[in-house]
N, C-alpha and C positions, 0 to 999 in steps of 0.2 A: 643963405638961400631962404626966399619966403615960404613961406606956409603954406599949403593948397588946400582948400576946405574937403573934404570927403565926405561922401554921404557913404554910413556905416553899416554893417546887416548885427541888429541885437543880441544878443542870447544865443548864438551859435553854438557849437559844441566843441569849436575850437577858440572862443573864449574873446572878447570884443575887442583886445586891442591885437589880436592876429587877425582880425573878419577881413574882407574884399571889399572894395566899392559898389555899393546893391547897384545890378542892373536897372535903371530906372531908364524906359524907353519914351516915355515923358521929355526925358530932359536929361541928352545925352551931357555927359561930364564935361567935353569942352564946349559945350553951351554956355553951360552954368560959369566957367571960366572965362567967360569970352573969347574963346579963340575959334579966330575964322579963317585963319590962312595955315597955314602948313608950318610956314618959317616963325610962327608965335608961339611954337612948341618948345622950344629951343634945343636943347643936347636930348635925344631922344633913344631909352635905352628897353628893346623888346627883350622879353624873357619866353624863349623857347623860339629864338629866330629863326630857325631851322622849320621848322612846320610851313607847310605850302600856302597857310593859309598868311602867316606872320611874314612869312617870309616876302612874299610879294608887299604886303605895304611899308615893308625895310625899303626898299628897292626904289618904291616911286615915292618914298619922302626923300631918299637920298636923291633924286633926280630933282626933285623939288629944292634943292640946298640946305635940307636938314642935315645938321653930324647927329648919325645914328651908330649906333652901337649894338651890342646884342651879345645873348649866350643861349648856348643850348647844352645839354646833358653829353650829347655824342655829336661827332663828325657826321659828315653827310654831304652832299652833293651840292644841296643848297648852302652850307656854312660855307662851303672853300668857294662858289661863285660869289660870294656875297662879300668875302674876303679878296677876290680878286676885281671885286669895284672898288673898292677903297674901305668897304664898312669894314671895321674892327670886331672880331666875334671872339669871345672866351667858350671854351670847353669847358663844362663842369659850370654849376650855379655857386656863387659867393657873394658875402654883403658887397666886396671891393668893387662887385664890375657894375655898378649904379653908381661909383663916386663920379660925383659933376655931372648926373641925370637930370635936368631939371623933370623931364618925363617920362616914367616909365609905363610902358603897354604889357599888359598880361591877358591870357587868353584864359577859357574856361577848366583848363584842361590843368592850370596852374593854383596848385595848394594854397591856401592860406596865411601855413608857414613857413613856405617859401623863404630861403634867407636874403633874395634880392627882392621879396615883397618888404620882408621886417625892415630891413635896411634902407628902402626908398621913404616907407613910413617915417622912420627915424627922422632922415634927412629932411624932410617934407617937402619930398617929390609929386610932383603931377601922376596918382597913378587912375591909367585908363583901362579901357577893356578894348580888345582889337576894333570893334564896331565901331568906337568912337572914332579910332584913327580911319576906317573905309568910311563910315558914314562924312569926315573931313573930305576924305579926296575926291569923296562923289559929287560934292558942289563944285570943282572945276573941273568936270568932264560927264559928256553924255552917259549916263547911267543906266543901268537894266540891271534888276534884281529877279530873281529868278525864287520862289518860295513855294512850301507845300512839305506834306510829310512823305512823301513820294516823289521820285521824279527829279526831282530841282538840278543833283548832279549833271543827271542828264543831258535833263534839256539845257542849263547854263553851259554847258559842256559842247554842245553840239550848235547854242546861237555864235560859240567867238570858236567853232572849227567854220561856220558859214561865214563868217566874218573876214576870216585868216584867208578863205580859200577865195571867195569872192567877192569882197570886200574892193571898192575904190576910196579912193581921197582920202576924207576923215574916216570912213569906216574902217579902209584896211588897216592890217596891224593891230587888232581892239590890243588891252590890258583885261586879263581878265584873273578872278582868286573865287578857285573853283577848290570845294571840301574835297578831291581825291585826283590822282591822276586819269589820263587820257590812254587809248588803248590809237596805235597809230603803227604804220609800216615796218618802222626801227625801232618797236618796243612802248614799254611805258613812255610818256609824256608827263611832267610834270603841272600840276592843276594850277600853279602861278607863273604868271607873265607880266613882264611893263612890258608895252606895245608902246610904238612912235606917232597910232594913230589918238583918237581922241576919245574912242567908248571904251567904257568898262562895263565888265559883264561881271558879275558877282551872286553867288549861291547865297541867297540869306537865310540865316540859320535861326529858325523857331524854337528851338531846343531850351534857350535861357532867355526867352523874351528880345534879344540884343534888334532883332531886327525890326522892332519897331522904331527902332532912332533913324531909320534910312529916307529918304525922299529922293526915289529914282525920277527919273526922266520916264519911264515905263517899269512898271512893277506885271511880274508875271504868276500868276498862283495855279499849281500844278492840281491841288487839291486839300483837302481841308479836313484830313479823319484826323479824330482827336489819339494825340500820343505823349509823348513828356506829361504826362497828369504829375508825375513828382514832382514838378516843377508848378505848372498850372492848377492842380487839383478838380478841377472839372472841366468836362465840355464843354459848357457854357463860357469858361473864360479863355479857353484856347480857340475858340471861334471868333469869341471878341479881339483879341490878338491879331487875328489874323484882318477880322474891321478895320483896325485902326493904323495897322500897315497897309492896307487897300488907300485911304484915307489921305495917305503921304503921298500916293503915287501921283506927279506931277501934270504929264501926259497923258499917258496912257497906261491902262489896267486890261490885262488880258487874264482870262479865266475861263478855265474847264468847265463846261456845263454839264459834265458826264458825269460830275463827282458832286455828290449831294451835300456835303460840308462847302463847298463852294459857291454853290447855287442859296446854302442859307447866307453865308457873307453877304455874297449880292444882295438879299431881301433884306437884310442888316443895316445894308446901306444905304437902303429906300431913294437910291439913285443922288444921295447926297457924298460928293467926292469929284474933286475938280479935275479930275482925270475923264477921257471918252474912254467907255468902256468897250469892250470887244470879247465877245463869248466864242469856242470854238469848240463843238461837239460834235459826237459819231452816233448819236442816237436821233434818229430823225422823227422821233415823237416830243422834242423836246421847245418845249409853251413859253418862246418867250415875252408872251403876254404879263407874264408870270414875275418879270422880270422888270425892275423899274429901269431906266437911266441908261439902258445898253445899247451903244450906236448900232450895232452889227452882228451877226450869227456868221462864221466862216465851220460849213459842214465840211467834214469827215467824213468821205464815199467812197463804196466800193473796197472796202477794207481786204484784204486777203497777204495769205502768206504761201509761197508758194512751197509746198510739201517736204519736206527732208532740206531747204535748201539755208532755212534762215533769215533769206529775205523779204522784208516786210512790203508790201506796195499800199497806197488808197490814192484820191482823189480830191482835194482840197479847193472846195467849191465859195471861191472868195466874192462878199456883195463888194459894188462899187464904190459905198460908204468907207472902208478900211483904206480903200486908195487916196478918197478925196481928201478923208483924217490926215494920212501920210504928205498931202501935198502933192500928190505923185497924178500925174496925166491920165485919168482912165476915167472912161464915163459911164464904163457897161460890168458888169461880173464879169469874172476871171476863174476857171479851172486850170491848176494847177497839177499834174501829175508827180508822185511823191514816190520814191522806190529808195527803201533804207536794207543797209548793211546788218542792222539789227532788229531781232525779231518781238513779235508780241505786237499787240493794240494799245498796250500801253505807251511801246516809243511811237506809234503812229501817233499818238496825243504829245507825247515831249514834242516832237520831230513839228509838227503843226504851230505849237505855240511858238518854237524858233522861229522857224520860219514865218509868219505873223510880227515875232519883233522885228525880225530882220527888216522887213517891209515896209515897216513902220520907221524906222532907223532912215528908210530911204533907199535898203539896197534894192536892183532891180528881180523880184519876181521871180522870172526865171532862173535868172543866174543864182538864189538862194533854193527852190527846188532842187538844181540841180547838184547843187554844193554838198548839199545832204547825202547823194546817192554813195559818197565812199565815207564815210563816219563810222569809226568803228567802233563805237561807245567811249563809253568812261571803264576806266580798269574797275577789273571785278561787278561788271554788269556783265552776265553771261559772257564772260567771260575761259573760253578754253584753253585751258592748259596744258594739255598735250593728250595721244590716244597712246596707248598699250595694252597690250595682249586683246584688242579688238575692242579696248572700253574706251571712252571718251569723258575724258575728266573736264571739270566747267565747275569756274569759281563765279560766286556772287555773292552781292554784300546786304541782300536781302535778309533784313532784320525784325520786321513787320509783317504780322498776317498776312495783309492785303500785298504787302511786295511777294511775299514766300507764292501767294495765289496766284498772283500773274508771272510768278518766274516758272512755276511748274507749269504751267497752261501754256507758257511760251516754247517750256522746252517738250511737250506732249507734240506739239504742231508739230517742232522742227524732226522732233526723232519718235514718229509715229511707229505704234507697236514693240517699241523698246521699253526693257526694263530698268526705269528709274530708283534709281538710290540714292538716298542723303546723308548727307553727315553736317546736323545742324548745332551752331553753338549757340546758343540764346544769349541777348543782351540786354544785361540788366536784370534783378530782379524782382523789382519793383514791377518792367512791362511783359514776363514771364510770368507772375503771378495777375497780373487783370487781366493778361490776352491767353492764358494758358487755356482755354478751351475754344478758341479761336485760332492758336498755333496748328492746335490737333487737326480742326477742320482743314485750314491751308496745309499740312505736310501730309492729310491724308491722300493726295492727289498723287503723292508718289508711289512706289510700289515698296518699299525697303527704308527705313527711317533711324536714324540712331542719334537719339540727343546727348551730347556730351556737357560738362561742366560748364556753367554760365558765367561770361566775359561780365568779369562787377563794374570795368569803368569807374565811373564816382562812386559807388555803392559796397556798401560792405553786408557780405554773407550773416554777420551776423543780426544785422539789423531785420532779417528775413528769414526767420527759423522756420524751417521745413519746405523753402522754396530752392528745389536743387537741378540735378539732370532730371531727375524720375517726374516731376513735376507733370513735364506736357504729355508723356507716353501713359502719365495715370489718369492725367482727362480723357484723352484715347481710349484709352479701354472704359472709361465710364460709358464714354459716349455711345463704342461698340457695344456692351450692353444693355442700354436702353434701344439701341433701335431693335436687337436680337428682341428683345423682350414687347417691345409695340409691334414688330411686326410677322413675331413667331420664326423666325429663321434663322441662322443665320448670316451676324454680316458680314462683308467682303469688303478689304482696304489694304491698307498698308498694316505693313507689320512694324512697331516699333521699338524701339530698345533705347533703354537707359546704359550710357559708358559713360563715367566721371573722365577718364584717361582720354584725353583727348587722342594724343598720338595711337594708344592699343585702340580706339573705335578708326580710326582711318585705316591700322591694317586688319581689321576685322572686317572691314566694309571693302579692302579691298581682296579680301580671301574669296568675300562669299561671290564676290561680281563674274560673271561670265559673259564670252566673246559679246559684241552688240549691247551691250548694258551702258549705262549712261549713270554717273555718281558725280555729283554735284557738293562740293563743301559750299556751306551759305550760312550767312553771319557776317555781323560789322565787328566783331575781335580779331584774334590770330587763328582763326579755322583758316584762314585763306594759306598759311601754313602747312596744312596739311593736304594740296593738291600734289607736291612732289613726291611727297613720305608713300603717298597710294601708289600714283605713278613707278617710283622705283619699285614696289611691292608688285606689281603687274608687271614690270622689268624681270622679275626673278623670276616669275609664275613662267614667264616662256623661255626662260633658259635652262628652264626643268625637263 
């Protein structure tokens, strides 16, 4: 088997001939290899096939006439459907299951020393990163990327449910490889699909840079606050990032003007990007004189949520520029009325930019308003798990300040005068340690707070001596004492608690909760774990 050149990452800490292929979004790996079709891959072997995200571009190379292969750790839903297409999956990672790989795909989530990474090495296998394999399948099929540190689940989540639901011809059916499942009538849904039609909707993930190798057909950016710094190391280059993905988009670029990280991209871009641009915000003082290169402003009116209920309504006041862009028959502005299943001003902004690509896509208008009105998010977006003893348990995968802020502020609307409670797992400790006095201000919005041990992901505890549970609840109390002391009184907030024990904080937090109270697990780890453990605790409390 030949050789395949790899671009290598130096001096790692696991030592240069175990390193990965550096993400380079410059110049994605099968660039640099030549290959432009699906079938110049040849025997193609994913490592951690199982994953929603892996899993779906298993599926459409094998549709494509790749022999694909795969392994993953455990059994799963995805392994035995994947096995009952024909693709071959081994249980348990080994050098054996890459013999005759000419390519193997790994995702970020996959070690170093991996022994089907050592072994593909060995062989000198094609190894890629999944973005190379989606960034391939994107060039034959209408594309929509969906990006931002907020949101993207969502909204990518809620353009291929408009798709599914009201989708004609090439639209219906999309294929879409969305980072989490769907929340739908019969349960979870899974966040990967090959559809029979011709769009792909895909979440692109800023986390490692990958998504700048993409050039969608429409790029969508939800907003732009700077986060993965361990990755990026400053704002300035994670905003450029997000430039140079703007940059790709072929089409069409649609962007939040409501999000100030997004509004400097656009001045970034000085209108240079061969995409028509399209702005869509809820803030009606918003100058886009200010703004070089943007065909169109689509407002955001009349915002409200209707009280105790959950559901979100506004008004989507469309210029007639966005139509003519689309090709689509219209010579005047269009208002659009928008009523979602889920709550917050936040998904009135995902909910907006869907429906914007959809339109752009070519679906008709209404029938994408409409599509929207039963969307029942992405699992573990406010997400409820069940009520006992008169509490109302609600899981979410809010991991970020700015998400924790608008999940409590969503859930304040919906369950007005109730006593909220949290049990948050912070992720990572790297962004526990720079947002830790920004955690404090988002979960002070609750009434009841308990941060338990922090979800490491890639990151090891000890690389971070003295960043633990107690972290966010001792900027808290900094912060309570400085305002006691600037403004002579005391202050008034949430109460918070450090629990390492994750499980003993779910039933402490479910002891103290009484009838009407409302306790929320939030975090991107295993806290979503601990919405039963309470529940059955609130089980026992009324069999007493």
């Amino acid at each position: 088997m030949p050789k395949h050149e790899l671009n290598t990452v130096p001096g790692r800490q696991d030592g240069g001939d175990r390193s990965l292929p550096v993400l380079d979004p410059c110049l994605p790996a099968l660039a640099r290899a030549g290959v432009r079709d699906p079938r110049d891959l040849g025997p193609t072997h994913f490592i951690g096939i199982g994953g929603a995200g892996m899993s779906v571009l298993a599926e459409m190379l094998h549709q494509e006439g790749v022999q694909v292969s795969g392994s993953d750790r455990a059994e799963g839903d995805k392994t035995r459907r994947l096995r009952q297409l024909g693709i071959p999956v081994a249980i348990g990672q080994d050098a054996s299951n890459v013999a005759g790989a000419r390519t193997v795909v790994w995702s970020s989530a996959i070690k170093p020393d991996n022994p089907e990474i050592l072994a593909a090495r060995e062989a000198g296998a094609r190894l890629v990163h999944r973005s190379d394999i989606l960034a391939l399948l994107m060039a034959s099929r209408i594309s929509v990327t969906v990006a931002g540190a907020h949101g993207k689940t969502t909204t990518s989540a809620l353009l291929a449910h408009l798709l599914t639901k009201g989708g004609q011809g090439d639209l219906a059916d999309p294929s879409y490889a969305i980072g989490g499942s769907l929340q739908s009538g019969q349960g979870p849904m899974d966040g990967g699909h090959v559809g029979s039609g011709r769009v792909l909707v895909a979440e692109a993930d800023e986390s490692d840079g990958s998504f700048g190798k993409y050039t969608p057909d429409i790029a969508i950016i939800t907003n732009v606050e700077p986060d993965h710094l361990d990755h990026y190391g400053t704002a300035d280059a994670f905003h450029q990032a997000f430039v140079e993905h703007a940059r790709h988009a072929r089409r069409f670029l649609v962007v939040c003007g409501d999000d100030q990280g997004a509004l400097e991209v656009l001045r970034r871009l000085h209108g240079d990007c061969q995409a028509k641009i399209i702005v869509y915000a809820s803030d009606p003082q918003l100058n886009m004189d200010s703004l070089p290169g943007v065909l169109g402003l689509v407002r955001i009116e009349s915002e409200s949520e209707s009280s105790g209920s959950g559901r979100e309504h506004c008004r989507l006041a469309l210029p007639a520029q966005v139509f003519q862009a689309a090709g689509l028959d219209a010579g005047k502005p269009l208002e659009l009325q928008v009523d979602l299943a889920i709550p917050g001003i936040h998904n009135a902004r995902n909910a907006a930019a869907a429906i914007i690509a959809a339109i752009l896509l070519g679906m008709d208008p209404d029938a994408a308003a409409a599509s929207a009105a039963d969307f029942r998010g992405a699992s573990r977006r406010f997400e409820i798990r069940g009520i006992q003893h008169g509490v109302t348990v609600v899981d979410d995968y809010a991991h970020h300040p700015t998400e924790i802020a608008a999940l409590l502020t969503a859930a304040r609307r919906r369950y007005p005068g109730r006593t909220i409670r949290v049990l948050f797992q912070p992720h990572l400790y790297s962004r526990t340690a720079i947002f830790a006095d920004r955690f404090a201000d988002a979960l002070s919005l609750a009434d009841d707070v308990t941060v338990t041990d922090i979800f490491p992901a890639r990151e090891l505890a000890s690389d971070f001596p003295g960043v633990d549970a107690g972290t966010i609840p001792a900027a808290a109390r900094k912060a309570s004492n400085h305002e006691s002391q600037d403004s002579g009184k005391r202050s008034t907030g949430a109460v918070f608690r450090a629990c390492p024990d994750m499980h003993q904080a779910a039933l402490d937090l479910a002891g103290r909760a009484e009838p009407g109270d409302v306790i929320l697990t939030v975090g991107a780890g295993d806290v979503t774990a601990m919405g039963p453990v309470i529940l059955d605790k609130l089980a026992e409390r009324d069999e007493q």
